[in-house]
N, C-alpha and C positions, 0 to 999 in steps of 0.2 A: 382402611386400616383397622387391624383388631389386636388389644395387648392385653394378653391372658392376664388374668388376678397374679398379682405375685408380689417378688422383691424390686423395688425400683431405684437399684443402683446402677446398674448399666442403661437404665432407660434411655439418660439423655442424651448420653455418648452416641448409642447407638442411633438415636434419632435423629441425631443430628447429621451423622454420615449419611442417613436415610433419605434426609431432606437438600445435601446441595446438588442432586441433579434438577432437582425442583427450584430452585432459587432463580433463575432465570427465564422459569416459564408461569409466561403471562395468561396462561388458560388453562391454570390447572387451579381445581381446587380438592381438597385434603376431607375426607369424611372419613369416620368409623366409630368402632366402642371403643374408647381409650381407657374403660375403668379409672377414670381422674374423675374425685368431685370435684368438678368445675366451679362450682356453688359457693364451695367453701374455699372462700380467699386466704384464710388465716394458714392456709397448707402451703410447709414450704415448697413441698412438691410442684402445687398448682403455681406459686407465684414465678419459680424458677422456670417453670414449663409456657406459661403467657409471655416473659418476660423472652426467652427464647424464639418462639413464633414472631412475638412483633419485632424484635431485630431481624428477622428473617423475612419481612413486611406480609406475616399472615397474620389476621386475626378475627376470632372467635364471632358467629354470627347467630346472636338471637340466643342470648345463653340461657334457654326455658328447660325445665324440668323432662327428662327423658325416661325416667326409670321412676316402678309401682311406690317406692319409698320417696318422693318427691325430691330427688336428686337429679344433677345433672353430669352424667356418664358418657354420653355421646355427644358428639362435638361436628360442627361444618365449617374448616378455617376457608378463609379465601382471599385476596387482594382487598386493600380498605377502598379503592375507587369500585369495584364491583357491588351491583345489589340485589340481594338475595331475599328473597321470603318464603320465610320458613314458619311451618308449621309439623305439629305434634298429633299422631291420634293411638290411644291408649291400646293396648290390645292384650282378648283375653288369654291367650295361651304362651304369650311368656312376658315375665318384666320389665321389659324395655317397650317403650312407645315408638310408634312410627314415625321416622322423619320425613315427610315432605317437602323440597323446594322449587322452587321456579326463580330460574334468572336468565337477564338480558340476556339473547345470544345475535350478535349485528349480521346479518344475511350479506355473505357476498355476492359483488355484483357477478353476475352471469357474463361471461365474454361468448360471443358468437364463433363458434368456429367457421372461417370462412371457407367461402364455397370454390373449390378452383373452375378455370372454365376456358374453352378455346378463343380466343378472339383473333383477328385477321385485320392489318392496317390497307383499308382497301383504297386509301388514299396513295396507294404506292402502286396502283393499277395505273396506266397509260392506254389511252384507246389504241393507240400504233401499234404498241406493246403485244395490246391482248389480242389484237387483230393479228398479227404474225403466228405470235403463238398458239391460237387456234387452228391457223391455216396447215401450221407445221404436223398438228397433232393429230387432226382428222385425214392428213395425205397420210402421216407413217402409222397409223394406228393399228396395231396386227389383230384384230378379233373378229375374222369374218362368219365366225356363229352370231353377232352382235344384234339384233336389229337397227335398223337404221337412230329409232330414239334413244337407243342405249348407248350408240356409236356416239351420236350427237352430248347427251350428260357426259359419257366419260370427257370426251376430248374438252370441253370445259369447269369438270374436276381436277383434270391434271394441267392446264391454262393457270387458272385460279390458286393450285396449289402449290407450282411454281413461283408466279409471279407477287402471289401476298398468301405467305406460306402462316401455316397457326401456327399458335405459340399458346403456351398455357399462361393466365394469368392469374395473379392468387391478390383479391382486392385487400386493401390493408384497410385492419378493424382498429377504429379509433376507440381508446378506452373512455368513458367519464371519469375527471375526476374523482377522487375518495372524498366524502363531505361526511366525514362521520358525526359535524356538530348537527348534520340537517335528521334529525328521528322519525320514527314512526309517527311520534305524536304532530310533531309538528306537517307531515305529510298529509295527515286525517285534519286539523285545524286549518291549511291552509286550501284544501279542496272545500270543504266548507262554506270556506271564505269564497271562492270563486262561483260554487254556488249562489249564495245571497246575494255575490254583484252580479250575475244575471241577472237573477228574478230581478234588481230591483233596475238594473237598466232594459229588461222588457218592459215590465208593469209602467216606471217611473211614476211612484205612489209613495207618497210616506212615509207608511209603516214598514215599506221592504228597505228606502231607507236608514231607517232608525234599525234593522233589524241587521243590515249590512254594514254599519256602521259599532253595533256592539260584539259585529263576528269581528270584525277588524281588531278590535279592541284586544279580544280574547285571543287573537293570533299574535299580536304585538307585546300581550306581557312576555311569556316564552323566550320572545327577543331580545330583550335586554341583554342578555350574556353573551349574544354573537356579535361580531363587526358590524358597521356600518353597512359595506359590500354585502355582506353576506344578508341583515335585514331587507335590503333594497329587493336581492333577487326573489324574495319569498312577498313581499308586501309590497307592491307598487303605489304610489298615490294615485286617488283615482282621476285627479284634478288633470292627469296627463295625460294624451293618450298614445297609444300603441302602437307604431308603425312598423307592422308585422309582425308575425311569431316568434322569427328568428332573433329578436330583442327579449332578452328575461326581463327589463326594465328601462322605463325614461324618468325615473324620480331622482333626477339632479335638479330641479328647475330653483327648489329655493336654496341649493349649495354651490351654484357656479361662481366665481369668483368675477366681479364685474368692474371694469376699468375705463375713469371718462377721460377723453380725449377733448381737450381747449381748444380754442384758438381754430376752429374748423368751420362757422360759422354757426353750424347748431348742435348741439352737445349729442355725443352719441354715446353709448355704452356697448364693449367687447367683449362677447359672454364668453368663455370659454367651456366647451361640453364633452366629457367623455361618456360616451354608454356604456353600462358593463355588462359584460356578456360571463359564465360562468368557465369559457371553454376561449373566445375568443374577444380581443378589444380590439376594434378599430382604432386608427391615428385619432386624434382629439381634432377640433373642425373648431373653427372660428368662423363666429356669424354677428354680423350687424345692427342692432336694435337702439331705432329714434326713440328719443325720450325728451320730452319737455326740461327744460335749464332746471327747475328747481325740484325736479325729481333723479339727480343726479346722483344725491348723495344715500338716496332711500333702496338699501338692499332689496324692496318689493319691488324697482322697475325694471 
């Protein structure tokens, strides 16, 4: 945007008509020279003009000095959950400074376009079937230019195409969920992570893990602000192990809910286990585990 020096009585009116096609879009942000010193609060101009944008939920990002008189004339409104860094660099041949910024932009995910393809149910073949209909096709087959091998391919081309005819298949793409809480950063901290548990379950030394144990650390603050579910699939316990890939996680073991059963001869405990998967949960499974009488009541057994 750019608003010539002038009179600024129709300013806000017309800005304001300017700005409700914008009110509803969530990826837009507002730059330009607006000749407003921003600086100077005491303007009723500026206070009615802030006062404006944040009802309209923009507001003013990084409000540093833009112009050679140590004023600020240019402006970068944007959404208050967006974050922007902005910097300034002077320049000599006119007096305005240069805006620079950089902000988040989240990558969408890439869908595969799928591939179509012939396929053929050749479980719908009969040996009786294809024996006839060969026989049929090599007696009437009119191409006596043919050689005899050619003779032989077609008449079981046309057998074949008959009896399990193609059909185009188009394989259905499963999307990944949207996990816009899971970031870049946290993608970079948790490979890390899975680094140092290598090394330190190759090595089994120490120092890899004391070293695997403060990358954990450092993937787990981050965490805090996500679900439960959602910590689990990124940071597993390492106390548990893995059975198979297709598991994002088995750190239920000290959240299962456990129930003793009397009067059975020897006390047993009912764990209850769901594993979560990001995309897929199996039915929950009920397993058996002997416990000594007086470790019945100890959420550890």
């Amino acid at each position: 945007m750019y608003r010539p020096p002038g009179p600024v009585s129709k300013f806000l009116s017309i800005w304001t008509s300017l700005l409700e096609p914008l009110i509803m879009a969530p990826k837009a942000i507002i730059l330009g020279d607006f000749n407003i010193h921003f600086d100077n609060t005491s303007d009723l101009l500026v206070a009615e003009f802030i006062i404006l944008m944040v009802a309209l939920d923009w507001v003013l990002k990084d409000g540093m000095a833009t112009h050679r008189a140590g004023h600020t004339l240019d402006g970068i409104f944007t959404h208050p959950e967006e974050e922007l860094y902005l910097s300034t660099t002077p320049l000599e041949w006119t007096d305005h400074a240069l805006l620079t910024f950089k902000f988040l932009a989240r990558q969408q995910p890439i869908i595969p376009i799928p591939q179509k393809k012939l396929i053929r149910s050749w479980r719908n073949i009969e040996a009786e079937a294809l024996k006839i209909t060969l026989t049929h096709n090599w007696n009437n087959l009119k191409a006596p230019t043919l050689s005899p091998l050619a003779r032989f391919n077609l008449g079981i081309t046309q057998a074949i195409d008959s009896l399990a005819p193609a059909r185009i298949s188009v394989p259905r793409v499963r999307k990944k969920p949207n996990q816009p809480w899971f970031s870049q950063a946290l993608k970079i901290l948790q490979r890390k992570y899975r680094q140092k548990e290598r090394c330190w379950k190759l090595s089994s030394r120490e120092a890899e893990r004391a070293i695997n144990h403060s990358q954990r650390s450092a993937l787990k603050r981050p965490l805090c602000g996500t679900t439960q579910n959602q910590a689990q699939l990124l940071l597993p316990d390492p106390r548990c192990p893995r059975n198979g890939p297709q598991f994002a996680d088995r750190h239920l073991a000290a959240h299962v809910p456990l129930i003793s059963l009397r009067g059975t001869g020897a006390s047993r405990l009912v764990s209850t286990r769901t594993w979560f998967h990001p995309v897929w949960q199996p039915p929950a499974k009920f397993y058996v585990v002997h416990a000594p009488p007086d470790e019945v009541s100890s959420p550890q057994a």
